[in-house]
C-alpha positions in Angstrom: -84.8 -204.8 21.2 -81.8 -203.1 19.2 -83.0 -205.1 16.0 -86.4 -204.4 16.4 -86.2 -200.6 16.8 -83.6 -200.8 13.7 -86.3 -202.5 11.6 -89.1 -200.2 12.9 -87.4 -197.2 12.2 -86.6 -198.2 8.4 -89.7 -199.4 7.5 -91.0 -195.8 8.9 -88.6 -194.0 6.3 -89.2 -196.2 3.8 -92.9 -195.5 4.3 -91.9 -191.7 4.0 -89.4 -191.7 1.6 -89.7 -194.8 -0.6 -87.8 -193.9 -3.7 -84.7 -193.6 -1.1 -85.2 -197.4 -1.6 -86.6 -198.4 -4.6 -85.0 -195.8 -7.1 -81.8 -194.0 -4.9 -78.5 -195.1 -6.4 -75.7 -196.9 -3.9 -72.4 -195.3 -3.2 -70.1 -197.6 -1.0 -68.5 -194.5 1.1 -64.7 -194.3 1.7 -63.9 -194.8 5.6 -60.3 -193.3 6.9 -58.0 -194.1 9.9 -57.0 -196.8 12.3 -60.1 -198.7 12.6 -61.0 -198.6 8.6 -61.1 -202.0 7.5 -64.1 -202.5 10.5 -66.9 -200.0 9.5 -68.6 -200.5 6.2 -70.8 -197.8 5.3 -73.1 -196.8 1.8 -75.3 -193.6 1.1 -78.7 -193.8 -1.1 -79.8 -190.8 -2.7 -82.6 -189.6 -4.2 -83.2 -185.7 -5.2 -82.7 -183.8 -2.6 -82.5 -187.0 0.1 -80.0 -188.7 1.1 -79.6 -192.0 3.5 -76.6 -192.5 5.3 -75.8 -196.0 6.9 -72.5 -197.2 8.9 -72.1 -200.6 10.4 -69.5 -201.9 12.7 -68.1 -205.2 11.8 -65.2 -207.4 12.8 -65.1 -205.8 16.3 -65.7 -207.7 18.9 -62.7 -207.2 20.8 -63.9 -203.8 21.0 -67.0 -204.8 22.5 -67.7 -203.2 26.0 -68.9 -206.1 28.7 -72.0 -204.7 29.9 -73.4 -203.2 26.5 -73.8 -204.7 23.2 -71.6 -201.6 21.5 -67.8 -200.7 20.7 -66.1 -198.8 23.4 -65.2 -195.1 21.8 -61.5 -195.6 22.4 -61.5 -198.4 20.1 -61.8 -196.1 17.1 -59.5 -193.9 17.5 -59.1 -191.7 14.7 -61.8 -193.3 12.1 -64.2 -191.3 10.3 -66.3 -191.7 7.2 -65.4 -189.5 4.5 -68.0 -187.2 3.1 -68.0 -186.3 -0.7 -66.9 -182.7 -1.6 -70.6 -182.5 -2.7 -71.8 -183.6 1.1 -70.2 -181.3 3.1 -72.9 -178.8 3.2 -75.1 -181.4 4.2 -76.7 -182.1 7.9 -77.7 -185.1 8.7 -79.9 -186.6 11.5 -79.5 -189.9 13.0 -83.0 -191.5 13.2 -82.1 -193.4 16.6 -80.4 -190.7 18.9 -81.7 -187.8 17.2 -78.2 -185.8 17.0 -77.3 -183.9 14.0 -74.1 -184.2 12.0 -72.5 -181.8 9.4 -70.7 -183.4 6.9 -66.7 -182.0 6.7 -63.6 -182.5 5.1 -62.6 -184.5 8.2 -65.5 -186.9 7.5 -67.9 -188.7 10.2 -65.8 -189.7 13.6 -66.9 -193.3 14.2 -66.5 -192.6 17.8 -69.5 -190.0 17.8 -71.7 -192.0 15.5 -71.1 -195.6 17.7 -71.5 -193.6 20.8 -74.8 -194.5 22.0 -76.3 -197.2 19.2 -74.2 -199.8 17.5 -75.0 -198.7 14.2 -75.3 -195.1 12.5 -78.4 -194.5 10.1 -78.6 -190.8 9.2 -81.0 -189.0 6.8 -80.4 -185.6 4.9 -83.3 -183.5 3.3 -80.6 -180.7 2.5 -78.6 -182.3 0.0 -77.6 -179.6 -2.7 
């Protein structure tokens, strides 16, 4: 079901935004803290789009029994940064609909894992 929805809900921006995919550059995105070396996250952008994507690996200790996701205590402090240039930016996650504002303190991987096991998040407000 997870993998379904994640492939639905891509092919639906791609649909909207396809130059996100076929012309946006890839920037491998700096992750901080404890947990580090088990996110990997990218951005595209394109004009005044961007797409944000963070995706838990090596985790599976973290993994809570009943559901397919990483308990929040397992990240601790971790965050993704954000780019001087992304701070003013607000993204929206495409699966749970909640809206993050980019910050010198980065993403917390704890908000962004909370309720889907991976993050994809879409700006129209990059500067």
């Amino acid at each position: 079901m997870i993998k379904q929805q994640l492939i639905h809900r891509l092919l639906r921006v791609r649909r909207r935004r396809p130059e996100l995919f076929a012309r946006a550059g890839y920037e491998p995105l700096d992750v901080m803290g404890w947990r580090r070396e088990h996110i990997v996250a990218f951005m595209r952008r394109f004009e005044r789009y961007c797409l944000l994507v963070a995706v838990p690996r090596l985790c599976a200790a973290g993994v809570n029994e009943d559901r397919p996701m990483v308990s929040k205590e397992f990240w601790g402090d971790t965050a993704i940064a954000c780019a001087n240039d992304d701070v003013a930016c607000t993204f929206s996650d495409l699966f749970t609909h909640r809206t993050y504002q980019g910050g010198a303190q980065g993403l917390p991987a704890r908000t962004l894992f909370s309720e889907w096991p991976v993050a994809v998040l879409m700006s129209e407000s990059y500067p």
